[in-house]
C-alpha positions as YAML, in Angstrom:
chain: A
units: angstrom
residues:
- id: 1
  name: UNK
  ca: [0.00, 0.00, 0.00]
- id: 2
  name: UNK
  ca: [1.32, 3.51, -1.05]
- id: 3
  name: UNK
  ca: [0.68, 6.91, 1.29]
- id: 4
  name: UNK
  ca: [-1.82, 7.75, -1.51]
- id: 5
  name: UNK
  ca: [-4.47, 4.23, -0.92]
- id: 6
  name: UNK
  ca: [-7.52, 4.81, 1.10]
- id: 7
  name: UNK
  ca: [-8.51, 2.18, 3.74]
- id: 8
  name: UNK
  ca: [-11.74, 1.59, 4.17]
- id: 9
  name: UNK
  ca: [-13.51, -0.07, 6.43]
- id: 10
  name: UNK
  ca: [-16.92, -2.46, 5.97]
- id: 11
  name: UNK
  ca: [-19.18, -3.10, 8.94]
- id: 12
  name: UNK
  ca: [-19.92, -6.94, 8.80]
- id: 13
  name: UNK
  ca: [-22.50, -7.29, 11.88]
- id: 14
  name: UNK
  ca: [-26.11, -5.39, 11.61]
- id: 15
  name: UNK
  ca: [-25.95, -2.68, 14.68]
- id: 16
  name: UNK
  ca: [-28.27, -3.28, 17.57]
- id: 17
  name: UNK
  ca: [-28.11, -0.20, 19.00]
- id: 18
  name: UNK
  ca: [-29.58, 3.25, 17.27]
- id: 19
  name: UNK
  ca: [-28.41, 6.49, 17.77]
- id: 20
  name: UNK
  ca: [-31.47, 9.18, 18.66]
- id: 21
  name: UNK
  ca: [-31.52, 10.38, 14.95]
- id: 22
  name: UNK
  ca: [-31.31, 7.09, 13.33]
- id: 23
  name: UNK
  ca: [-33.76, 6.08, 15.74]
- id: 24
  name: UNK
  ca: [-36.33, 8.86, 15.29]
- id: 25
  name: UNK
  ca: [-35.73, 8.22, 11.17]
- id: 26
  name: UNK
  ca: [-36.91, 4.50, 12.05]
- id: 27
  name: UNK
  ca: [-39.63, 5.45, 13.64]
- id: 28
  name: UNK
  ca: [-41.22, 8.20, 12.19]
- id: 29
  name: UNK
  ca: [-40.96, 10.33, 15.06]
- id: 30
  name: UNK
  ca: [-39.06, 13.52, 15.98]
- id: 31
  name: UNK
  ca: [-36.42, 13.12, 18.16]
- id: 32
  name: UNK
  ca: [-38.02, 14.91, 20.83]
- id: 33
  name: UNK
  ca: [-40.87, 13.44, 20.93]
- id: 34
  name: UNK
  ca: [-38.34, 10.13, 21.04]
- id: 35
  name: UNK
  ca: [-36.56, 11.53, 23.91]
- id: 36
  name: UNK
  ca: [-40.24, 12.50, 25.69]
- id: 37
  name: UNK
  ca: [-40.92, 8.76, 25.27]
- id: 38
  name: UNK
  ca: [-37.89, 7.67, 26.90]
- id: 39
  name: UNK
  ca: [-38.39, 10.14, 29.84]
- id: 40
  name: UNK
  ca: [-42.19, 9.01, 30.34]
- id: 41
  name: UNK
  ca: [-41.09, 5.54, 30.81]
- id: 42
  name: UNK
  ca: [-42.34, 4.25, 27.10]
- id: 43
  name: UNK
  ca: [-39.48, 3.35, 25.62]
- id: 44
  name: UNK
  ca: [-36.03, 1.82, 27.10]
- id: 45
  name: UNK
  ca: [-32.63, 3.34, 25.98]
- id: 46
  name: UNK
  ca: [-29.06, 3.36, 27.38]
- id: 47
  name: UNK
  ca: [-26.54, 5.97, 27.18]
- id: 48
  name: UNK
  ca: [-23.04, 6.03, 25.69]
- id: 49
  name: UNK
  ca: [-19.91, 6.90, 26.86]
- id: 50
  name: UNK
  ca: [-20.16, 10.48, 25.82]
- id: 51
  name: UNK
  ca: [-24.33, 10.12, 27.10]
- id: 52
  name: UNK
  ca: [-26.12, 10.00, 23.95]
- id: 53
  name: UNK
  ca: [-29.04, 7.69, 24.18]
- id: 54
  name: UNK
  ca: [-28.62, 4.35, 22.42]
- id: 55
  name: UNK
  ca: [-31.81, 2.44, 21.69]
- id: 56
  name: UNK
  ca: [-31.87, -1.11, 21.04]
- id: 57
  name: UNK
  ca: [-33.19, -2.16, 17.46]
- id: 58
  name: UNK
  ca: [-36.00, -4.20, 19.59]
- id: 59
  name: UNK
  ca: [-37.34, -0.93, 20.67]
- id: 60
  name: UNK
  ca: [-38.74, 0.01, 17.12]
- id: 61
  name: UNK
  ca: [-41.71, -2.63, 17.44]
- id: 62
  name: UNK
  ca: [-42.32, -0.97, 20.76]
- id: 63
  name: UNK
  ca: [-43.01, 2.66, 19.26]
- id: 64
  name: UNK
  ca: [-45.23, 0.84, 16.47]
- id: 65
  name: UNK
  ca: [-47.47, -0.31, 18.92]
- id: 66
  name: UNK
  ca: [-48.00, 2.85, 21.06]
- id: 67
  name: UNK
  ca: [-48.27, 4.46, 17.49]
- id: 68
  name: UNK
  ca: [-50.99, 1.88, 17.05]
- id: 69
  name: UNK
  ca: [-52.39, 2.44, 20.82]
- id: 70
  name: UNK
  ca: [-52.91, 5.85, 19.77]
- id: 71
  name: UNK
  ca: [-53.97, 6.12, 16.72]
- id: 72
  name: UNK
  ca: [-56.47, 3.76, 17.32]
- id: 73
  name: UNK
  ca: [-58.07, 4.21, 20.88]
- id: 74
  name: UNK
  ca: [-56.82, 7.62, 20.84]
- id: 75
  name: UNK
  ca: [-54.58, 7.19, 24.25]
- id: 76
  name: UNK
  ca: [-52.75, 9.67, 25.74]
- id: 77
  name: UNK
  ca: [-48.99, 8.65, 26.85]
- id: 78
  name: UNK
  ca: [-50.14, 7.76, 30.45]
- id: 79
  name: UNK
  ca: [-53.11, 5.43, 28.96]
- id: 80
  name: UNK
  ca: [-51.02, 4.12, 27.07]
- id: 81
  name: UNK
  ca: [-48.63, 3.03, 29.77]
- id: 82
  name: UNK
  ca: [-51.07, 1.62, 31.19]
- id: 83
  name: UNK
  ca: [-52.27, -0.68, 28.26]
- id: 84
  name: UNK
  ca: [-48.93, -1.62, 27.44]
- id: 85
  name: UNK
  ca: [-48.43, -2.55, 31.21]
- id: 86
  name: UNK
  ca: [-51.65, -4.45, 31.56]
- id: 87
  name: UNK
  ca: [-50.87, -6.11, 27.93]
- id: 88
  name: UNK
  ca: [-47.23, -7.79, 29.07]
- id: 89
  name: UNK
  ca: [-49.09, -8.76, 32.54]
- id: 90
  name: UNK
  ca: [-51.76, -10.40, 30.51]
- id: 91
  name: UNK
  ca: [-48.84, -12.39, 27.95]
- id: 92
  name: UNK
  ca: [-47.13, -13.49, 31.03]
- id: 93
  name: UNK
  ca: [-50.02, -14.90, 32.68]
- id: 94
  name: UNK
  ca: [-50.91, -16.78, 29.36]
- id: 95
  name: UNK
  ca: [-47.03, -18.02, 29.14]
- id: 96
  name: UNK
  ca: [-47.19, -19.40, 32.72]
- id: 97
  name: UNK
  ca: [-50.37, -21.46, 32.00]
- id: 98
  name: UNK
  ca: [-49.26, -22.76, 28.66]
- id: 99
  name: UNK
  ca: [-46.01, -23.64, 31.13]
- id: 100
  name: UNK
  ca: [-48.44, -25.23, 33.58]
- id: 101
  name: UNK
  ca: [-47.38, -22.75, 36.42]
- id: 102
  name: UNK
  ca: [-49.55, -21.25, 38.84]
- id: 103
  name: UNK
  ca: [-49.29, -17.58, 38.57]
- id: 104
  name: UNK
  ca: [-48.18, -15.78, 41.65]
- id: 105
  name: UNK
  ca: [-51.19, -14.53, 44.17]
- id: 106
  name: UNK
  ca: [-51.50, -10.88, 43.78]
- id: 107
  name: UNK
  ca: [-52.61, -8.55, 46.30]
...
């Protein structure tokens, strides 16, 4: 290789982390309004080393169905929340019987 050759460099391995922007473009959403989702609880990000949220790529079918939650039943974030909370309860309850567990008393 002479001084004059450009390296370049390929990534092999799909990311599984988004940056805010790439994030919002995956979405269809502003990053603010991304960012107001991640402080109301909604959605689950990490931060970098210089504190940049990071989403994980799983987080996309997330933000489809509060767009969904919305659009449809016309939710506001907190009903929402509450949905989506109820919603995973209800899937775990229905994984535990096809298990044959007993689901935990509740008070």
């Amino acid at each position: 290789m002479n001084a004059r050759s450009v390296q370049r460099r390929y990534v092999l391995v799909k990311a599984d982390r988004l940056s805010t922007e790439s994030f919002a473009d995956a979405t269809g959403l502003h990053p603010s309004v991304v960012r107001q989702l991640v402080a109301l609880g909604l959605v689950e990000a990490d931060r970098d080393s210089r504190g940049e949220l990071m989403f994980p790529v799983s987080q996309v079918g997330v933000v489809a169905r509060i767009q969904r939650l919305r659009r449809g039943l016309g939710l506001n974030y907190a009903g929402v929340g509450a949905v989506l909370m109820l919603l995973d309860r209800i899937a775990s309850l229905e994984q535990q019987l096809r298990l044959g567990q007993r689901p935990p008393e509740q008070d």
